[in-house]
DORO-240274 format. One line per field, with one value per residue: residue number from 0; y, x, z of N, C-alpha, C in turn. Coordinates in Angstrom, 3 decimals, padded with zeros to 6 digits. Example, Ala and Ser with C-alpha at 12.3 -4.5 7.8 and 13.67 -1.06 7.14 Angstrom:
BEGIN
pos	c(0; 1)
n_Y	c(-005.690; -002.250)
n_X	c(013.190; 012.850)
n_Z	c(007.800; 007.080)
ca_Y	c(-004.500; -001.060)
ca_X	c(012.300; 013.670)
ca_Z	c(007.800; 007.140)
c_Y	c(-003.300; 000.030)
c_X	c(013.200; 012.900)
c_Z	c(007.800; 007.870)
END
This chain:
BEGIN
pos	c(0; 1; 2; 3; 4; 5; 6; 7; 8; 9; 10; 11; 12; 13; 14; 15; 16; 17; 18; 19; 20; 21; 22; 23; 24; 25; 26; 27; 28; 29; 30; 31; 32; 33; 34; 35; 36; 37; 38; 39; 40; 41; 42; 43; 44; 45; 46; 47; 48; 49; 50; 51; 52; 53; 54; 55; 56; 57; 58; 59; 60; 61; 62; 63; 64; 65; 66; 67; 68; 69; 70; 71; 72; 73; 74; 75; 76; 77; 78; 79; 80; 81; 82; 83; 84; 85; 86; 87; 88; 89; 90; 91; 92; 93; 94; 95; 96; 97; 98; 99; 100; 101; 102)
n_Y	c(023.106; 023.550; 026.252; 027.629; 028.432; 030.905; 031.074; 032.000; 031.736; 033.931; 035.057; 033.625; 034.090; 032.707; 034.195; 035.755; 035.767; 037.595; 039.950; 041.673; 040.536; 038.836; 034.904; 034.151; 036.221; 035.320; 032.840; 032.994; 034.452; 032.368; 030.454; 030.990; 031.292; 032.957; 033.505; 033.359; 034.877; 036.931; 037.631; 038.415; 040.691; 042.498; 042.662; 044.426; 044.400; 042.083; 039.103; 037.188; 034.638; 034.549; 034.318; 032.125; 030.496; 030.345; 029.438; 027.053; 025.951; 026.418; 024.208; 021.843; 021.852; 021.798; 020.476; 021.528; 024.279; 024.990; 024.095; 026.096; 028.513; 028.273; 028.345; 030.819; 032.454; 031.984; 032.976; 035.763; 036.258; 035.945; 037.516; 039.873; 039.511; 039.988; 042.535; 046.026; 047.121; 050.469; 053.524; 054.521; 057.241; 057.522; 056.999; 058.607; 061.029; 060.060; 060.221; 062.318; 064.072; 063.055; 063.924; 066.801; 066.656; 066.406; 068.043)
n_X	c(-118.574; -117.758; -117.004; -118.527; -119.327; -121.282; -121.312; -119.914; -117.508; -116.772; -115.144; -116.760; -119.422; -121.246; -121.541; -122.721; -121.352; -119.390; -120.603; -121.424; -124.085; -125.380; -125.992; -127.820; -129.659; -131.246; -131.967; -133.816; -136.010; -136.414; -137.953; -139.835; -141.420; -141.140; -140.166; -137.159; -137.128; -138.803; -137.241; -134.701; -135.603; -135.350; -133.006; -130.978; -128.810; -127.777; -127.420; -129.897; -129.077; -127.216; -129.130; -130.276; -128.168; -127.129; -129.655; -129.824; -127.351; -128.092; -130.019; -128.782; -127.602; -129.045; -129.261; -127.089; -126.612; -129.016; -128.604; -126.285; -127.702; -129.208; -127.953; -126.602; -129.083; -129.433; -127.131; -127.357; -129.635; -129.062; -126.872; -128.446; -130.184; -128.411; -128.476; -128.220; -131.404; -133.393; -132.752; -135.634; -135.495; -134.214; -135.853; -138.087; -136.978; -136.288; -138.920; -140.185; -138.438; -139.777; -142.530; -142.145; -141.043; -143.497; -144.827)
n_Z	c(-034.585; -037.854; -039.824; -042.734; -046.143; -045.666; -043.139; -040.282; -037.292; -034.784; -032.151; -029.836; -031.523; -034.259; -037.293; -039.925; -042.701; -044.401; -043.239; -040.164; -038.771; -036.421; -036.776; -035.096; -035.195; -037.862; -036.993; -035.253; -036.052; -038.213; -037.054; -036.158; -037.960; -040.182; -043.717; -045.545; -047.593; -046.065; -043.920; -045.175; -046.532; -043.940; -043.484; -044.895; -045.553; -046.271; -048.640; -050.599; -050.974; -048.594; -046.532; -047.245; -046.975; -044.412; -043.262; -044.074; -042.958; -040.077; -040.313; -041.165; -039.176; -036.404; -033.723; -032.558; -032.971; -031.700; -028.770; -028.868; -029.456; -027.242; -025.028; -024.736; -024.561; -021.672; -020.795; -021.299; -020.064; -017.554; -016.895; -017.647; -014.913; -013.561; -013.170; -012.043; -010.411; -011.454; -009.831; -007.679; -007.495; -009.894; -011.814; -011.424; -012.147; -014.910; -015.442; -014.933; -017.115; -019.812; -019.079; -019.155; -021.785; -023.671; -022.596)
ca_Y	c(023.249; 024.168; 027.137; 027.186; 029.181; 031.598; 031.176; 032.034; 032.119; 035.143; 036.021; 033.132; 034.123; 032.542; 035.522; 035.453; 035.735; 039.280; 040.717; 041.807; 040.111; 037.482; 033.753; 033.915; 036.995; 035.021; 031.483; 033.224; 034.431; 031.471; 029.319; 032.388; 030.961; 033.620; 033.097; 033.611; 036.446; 037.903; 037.987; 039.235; 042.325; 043.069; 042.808; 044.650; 044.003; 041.088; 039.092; 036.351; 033.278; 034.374; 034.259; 030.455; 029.690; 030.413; 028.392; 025.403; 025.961; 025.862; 023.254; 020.728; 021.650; 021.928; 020.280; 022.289; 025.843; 025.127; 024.246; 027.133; 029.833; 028.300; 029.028; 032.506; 032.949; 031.501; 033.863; 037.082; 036.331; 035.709; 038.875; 041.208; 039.727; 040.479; 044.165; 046.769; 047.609; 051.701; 053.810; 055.313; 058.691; 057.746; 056.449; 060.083; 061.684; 059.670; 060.091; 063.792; 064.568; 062.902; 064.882; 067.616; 066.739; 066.368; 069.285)
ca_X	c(-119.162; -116.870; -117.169; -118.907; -118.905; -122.195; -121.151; -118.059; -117.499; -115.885; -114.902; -117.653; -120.298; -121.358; -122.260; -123.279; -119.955; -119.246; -121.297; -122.177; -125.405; -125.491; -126.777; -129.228; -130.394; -131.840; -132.952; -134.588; -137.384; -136.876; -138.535; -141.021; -141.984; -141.158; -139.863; -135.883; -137.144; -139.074; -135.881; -133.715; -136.614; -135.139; -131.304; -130.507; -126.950; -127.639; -127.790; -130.752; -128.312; -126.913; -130.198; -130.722; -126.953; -127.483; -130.777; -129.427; -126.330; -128.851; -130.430; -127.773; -126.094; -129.809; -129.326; -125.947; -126.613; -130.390; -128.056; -125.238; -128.689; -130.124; -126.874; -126.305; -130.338; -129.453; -126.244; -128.007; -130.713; -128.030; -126.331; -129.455; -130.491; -127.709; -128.099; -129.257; -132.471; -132.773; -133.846; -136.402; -134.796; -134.026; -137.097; -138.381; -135.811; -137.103; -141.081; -140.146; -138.128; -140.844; -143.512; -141.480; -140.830; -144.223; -145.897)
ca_Z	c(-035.906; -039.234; -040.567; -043.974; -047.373; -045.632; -041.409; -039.998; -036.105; -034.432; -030.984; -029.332; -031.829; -035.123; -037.913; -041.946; -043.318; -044.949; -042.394; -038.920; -038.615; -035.881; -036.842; -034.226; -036.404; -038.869; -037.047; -034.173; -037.027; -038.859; -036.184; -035.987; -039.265; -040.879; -044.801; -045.868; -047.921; -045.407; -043.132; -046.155; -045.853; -042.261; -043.001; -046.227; -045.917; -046.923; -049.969; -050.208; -050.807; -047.411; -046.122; -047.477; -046.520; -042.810; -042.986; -044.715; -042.023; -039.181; -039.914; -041.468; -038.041; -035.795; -032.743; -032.221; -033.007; -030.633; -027.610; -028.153; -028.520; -025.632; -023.536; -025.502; -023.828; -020.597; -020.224; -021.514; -018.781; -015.835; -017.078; -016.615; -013.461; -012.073; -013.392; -011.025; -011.051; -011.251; -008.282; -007.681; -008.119; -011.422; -012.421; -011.344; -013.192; -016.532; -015.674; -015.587; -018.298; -020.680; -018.837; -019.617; -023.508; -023.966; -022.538)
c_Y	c(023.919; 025.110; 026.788; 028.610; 030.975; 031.781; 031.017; 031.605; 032.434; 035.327; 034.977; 033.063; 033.253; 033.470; 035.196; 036.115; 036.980; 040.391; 041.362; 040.950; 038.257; 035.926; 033.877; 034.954; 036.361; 033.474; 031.789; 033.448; 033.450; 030.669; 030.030; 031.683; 031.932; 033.521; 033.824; 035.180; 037.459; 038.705; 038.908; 040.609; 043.029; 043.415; 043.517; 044.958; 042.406; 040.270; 037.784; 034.757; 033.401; 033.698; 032.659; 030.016; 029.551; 029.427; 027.215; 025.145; 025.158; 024.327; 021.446; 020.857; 021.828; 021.735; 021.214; 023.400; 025.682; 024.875; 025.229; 028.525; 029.298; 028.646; 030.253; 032.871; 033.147; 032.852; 035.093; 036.943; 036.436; 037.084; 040.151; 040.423; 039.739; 041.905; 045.087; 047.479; 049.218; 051.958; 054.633; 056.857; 059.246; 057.565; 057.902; 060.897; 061.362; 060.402; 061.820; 064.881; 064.053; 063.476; 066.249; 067.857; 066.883; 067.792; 070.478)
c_X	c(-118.162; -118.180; -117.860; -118.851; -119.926; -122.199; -119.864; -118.821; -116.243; -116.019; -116.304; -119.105; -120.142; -122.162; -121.961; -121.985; -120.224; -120.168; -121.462; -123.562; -124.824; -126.102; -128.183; -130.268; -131.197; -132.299; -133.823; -136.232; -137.684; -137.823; -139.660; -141.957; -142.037; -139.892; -138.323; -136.131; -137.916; -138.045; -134.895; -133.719; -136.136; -133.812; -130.890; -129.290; -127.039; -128.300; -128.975; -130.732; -127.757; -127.180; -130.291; -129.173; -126.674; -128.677; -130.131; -127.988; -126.791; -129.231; -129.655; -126.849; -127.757; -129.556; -127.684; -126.438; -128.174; -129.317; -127.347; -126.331; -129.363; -128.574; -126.641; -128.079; -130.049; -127.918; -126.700; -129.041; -129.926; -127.546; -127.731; -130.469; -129.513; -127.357; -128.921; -130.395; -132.479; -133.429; -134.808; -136.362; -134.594; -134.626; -137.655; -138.133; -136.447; -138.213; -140.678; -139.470; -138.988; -141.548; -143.417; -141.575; -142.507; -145.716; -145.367)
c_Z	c(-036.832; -039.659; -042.387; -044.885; -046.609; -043.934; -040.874; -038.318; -035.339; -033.155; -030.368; -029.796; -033.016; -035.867; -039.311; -042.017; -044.243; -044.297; -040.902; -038.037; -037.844; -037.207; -036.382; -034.791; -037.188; -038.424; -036.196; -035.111; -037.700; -038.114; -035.658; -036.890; -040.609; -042.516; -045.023; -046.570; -047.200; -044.052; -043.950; -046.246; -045.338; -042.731; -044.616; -046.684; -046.357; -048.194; -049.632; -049.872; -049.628; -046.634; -046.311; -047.240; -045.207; -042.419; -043.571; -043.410; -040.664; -039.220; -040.091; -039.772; -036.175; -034.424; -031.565; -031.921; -031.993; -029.267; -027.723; -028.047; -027.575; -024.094; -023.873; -024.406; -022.884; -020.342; -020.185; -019.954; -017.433; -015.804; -016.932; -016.104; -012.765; -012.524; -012.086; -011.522; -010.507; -010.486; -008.393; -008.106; -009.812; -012.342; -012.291; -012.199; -014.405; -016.541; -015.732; -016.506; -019.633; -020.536; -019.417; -021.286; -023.821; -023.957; -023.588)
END
């Protein structure tokens, strides 16, 4: 996928150009159904034409950017299951330093 005036891609990701803010930032809600300016809401680094230059990106480029976040899913998921799960000890450790904060 080319780069455009509102989506760069950096280092294996694609991100709103003058920003930080993933892609997947802003189509993961879109497909929520949730409205460009109600996303804009969330990210207030950004400007609202961003916001509609990432959606018009998405979807002029749809069937792309849905397969590279479904392997961006599919790796995140492989990557914590193969995390360790914590031990018991340390699960202890947590449940009683909250017990703790709380009393």
């Amino acid at each position: 996928m080319a780069e455009t005036e509102y989506v760069i891609f950096v280092d294996g990701d694609y991100y709103i150009r003058e920003s930080r803010i993933t892609l997947a930032s802003i189509v993961y809600p879109f497909r929520e159904g949730l409205s460009a300016e109600t996303i804009r809401e969330e990210f207030s680094d950004l400007r609202l034409d961003q916001v509609y230059g990432a959606l018009a990106y998405y979807l002029a480029n749809q069937q792309i950017v849905d397969a590279y976040l479904q392997a961006k899913d599919h790796q995140f998921g492989k990557l914590a299951a193969d995390q360790p799960h914590l031990s018991q000890q340390l699960r202890e450790r947590i449940r009683t330093a909250k017990a703790q904060k709380s009393a």
